[in-house]
C-alpha positions as CSV (number, residue, x, y, z in Angstrom):
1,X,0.0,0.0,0.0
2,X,1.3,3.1,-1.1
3,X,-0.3,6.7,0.4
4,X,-4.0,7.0,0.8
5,X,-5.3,10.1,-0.3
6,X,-8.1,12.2,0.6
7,X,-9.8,15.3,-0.4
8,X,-7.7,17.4,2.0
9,X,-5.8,15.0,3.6
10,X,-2.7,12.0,3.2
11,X,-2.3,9.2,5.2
12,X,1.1,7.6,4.5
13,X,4.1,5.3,6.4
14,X,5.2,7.0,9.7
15,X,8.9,7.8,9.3
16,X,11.4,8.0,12.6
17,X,11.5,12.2,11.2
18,X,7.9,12.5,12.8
19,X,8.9,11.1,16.4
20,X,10.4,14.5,17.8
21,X,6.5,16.3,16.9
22,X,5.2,12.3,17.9
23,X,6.8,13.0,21.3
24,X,5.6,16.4,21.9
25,X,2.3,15.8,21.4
26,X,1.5,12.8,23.7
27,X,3.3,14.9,26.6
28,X,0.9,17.6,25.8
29,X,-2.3,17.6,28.1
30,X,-4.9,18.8,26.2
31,X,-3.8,16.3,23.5
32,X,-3.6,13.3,25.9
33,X,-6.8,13.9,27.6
34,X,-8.4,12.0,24.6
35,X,-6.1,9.1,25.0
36,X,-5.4,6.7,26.6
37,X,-1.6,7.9,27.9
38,X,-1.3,9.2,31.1
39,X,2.0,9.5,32.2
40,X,4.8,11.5,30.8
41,X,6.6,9.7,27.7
42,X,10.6,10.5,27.2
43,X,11.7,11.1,23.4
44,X,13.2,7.0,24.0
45,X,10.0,6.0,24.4
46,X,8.8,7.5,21.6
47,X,12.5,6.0,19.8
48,X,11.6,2.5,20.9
49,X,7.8,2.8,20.1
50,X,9.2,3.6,16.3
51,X,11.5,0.7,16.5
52,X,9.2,-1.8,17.8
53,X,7.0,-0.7,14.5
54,X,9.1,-3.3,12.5
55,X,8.4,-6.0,14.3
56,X,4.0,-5.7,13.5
57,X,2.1,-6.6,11.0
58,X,2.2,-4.8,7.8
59,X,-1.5,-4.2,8.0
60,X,-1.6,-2.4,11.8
61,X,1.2,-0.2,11.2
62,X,0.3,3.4,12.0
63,X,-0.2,5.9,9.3
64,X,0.9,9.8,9.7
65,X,-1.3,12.0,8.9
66,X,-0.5,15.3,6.3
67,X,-2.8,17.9,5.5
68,X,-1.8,20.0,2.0
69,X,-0.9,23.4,3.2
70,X,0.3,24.8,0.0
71,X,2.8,22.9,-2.1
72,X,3.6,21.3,1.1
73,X,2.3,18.7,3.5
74,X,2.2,19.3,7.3
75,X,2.3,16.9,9.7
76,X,-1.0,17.0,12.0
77,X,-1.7,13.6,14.1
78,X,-1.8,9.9,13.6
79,X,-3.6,6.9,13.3
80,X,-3.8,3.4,13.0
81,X,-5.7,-0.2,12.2
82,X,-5.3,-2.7,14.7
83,X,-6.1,-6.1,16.5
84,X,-7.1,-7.1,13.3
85,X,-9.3,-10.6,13.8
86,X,-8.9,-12.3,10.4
87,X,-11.8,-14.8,11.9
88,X,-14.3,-12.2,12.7
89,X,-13.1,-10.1,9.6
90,X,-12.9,-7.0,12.3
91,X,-10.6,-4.6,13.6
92,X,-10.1,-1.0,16.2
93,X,-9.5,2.4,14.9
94,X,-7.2,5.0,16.9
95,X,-6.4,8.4,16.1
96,X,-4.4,11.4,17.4
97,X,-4.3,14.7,16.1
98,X,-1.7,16.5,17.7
99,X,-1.0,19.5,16.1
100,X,-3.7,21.9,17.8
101,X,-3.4,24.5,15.2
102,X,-5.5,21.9,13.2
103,X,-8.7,20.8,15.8
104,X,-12.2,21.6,14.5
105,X,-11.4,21.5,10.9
106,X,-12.8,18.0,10.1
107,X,-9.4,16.3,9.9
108,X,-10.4,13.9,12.0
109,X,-13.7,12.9,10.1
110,X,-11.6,12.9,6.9
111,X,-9.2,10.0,8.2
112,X,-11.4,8.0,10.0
113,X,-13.6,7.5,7.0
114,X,-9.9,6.9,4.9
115,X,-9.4,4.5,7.7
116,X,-12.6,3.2,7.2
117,X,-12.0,2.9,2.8
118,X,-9.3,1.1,3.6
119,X,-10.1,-1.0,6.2
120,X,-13.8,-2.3,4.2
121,X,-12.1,-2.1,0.7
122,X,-8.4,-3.2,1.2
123,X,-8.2,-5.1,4.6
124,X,-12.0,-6.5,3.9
125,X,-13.0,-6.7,7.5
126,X,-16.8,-6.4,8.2
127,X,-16.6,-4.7,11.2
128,X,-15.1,-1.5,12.4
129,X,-14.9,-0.2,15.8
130,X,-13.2,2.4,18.2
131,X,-13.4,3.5,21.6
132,X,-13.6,6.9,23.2
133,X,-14.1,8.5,26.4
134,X,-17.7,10.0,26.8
135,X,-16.9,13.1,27.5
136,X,-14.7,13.7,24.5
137,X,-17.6,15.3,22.9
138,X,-15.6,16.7,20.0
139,X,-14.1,13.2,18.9
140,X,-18.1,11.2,19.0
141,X,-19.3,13.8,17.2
142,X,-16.5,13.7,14.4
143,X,-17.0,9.8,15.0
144,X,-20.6,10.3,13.9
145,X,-19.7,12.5,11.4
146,X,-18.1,9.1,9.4
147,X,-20.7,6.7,10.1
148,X,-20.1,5.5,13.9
149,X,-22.7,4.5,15.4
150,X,-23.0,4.0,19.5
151,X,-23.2,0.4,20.4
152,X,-22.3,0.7,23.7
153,X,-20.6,1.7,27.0
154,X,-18.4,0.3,29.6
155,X,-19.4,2.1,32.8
156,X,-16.6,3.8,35.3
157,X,-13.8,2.0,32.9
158,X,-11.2,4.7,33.0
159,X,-9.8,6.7,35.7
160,X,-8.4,9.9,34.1
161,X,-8.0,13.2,35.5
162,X,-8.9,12.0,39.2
163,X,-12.3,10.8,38.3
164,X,-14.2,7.4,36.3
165,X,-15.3,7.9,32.8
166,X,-17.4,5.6,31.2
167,X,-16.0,4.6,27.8
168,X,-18.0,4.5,25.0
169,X,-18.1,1.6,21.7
170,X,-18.9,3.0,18.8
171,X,-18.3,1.1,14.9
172,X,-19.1,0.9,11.3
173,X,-20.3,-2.8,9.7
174,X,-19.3,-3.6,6.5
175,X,-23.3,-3.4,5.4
176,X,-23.6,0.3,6.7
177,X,-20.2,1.3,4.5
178,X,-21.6,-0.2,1.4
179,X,-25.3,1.6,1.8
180,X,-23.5,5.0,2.8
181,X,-21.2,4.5,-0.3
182,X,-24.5,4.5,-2.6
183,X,-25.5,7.6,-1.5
């Protein structure tokens, strides 16, 4: 698989150039609240997270994520496919966008339904999920935006920010991509 493209947007191979803005990002707070880090990372974390990207599965390696800005692309977040089930033909979604500069501009609903191309018409799985804190309001709503649909919650399953959350399941079936395609 070469680069995915969208309208505004590229998804392509994460390169050890794009751990330095990696790093900064999951140490910044308002990015993290979203995620499921908690703890300071150090830039060799970050190193051995990109190192350890060798060792997966072709098909649940991250993808950084570029929007055009002029003739250039800047870097903005990433995301990934994984714990791909090749019995059950399904798979999770995660996403960061890191750079703030770039929040509420429908990034995020532009590469979760590239994630979602690519994960009904090149992986073929039949089912698509993700999880997200309910109070991330921003991200379920940009969820929706590309065809999630709420399927369910796990109640008090996170402690973040000295309080429970419940997390929320939401996902996209194979039969729901195909009629939204049509339209």
């Amino acid at each position: 698989m070469s680069v995915i493209y969208g309208k505004r947007i590229r998804l392509r191979a994460v390169e050890r150039g794009d751990v330095e803005k990696f790093h900064e990002w999951v140490n910044d707070p308002e990015v993290t609240r979203g995620l499921a880090l908690y703890l300071p990372m150090s830039m060799r974390d970050e190193e051995n997270w990109f190192d350890g990207l060798a060792k997966r599965d072709l098909n649940e390696k991250p993808f950084a994520i570029e929007v055009k800005k002029g003739r250039a692309w800047k870097l903005i977040g990433n995301c990934c496919v994984f714990d791909i089930s090749t019995v059950s033909r399904s798979a999770e979604l995660g996403i960061m966008i890191g750079d703030k500069a770039e929040w509420n501009k429908g990034y995020g609903s532009e590469t979760m339904t590239l994630l979602l191309k690519h994960g009904f018409e090149t992986l073929n799985l039949n089912r698509i999920f993700l999880r997200v804190y309910e109070n991330n309001a921003r991200a379920v709503r940009s969820y929706e935006k590309a065809g999630f649909v709420l399927e369910g919650r796990q109640r008090q399953a996170v402690y973040k920010h000295g309080k429970y959350e419940d997390v929320l399941f939401m996902s996209v079936l194979r039969s729901e991509w195909d009629s939204r395609k049509k339209e």
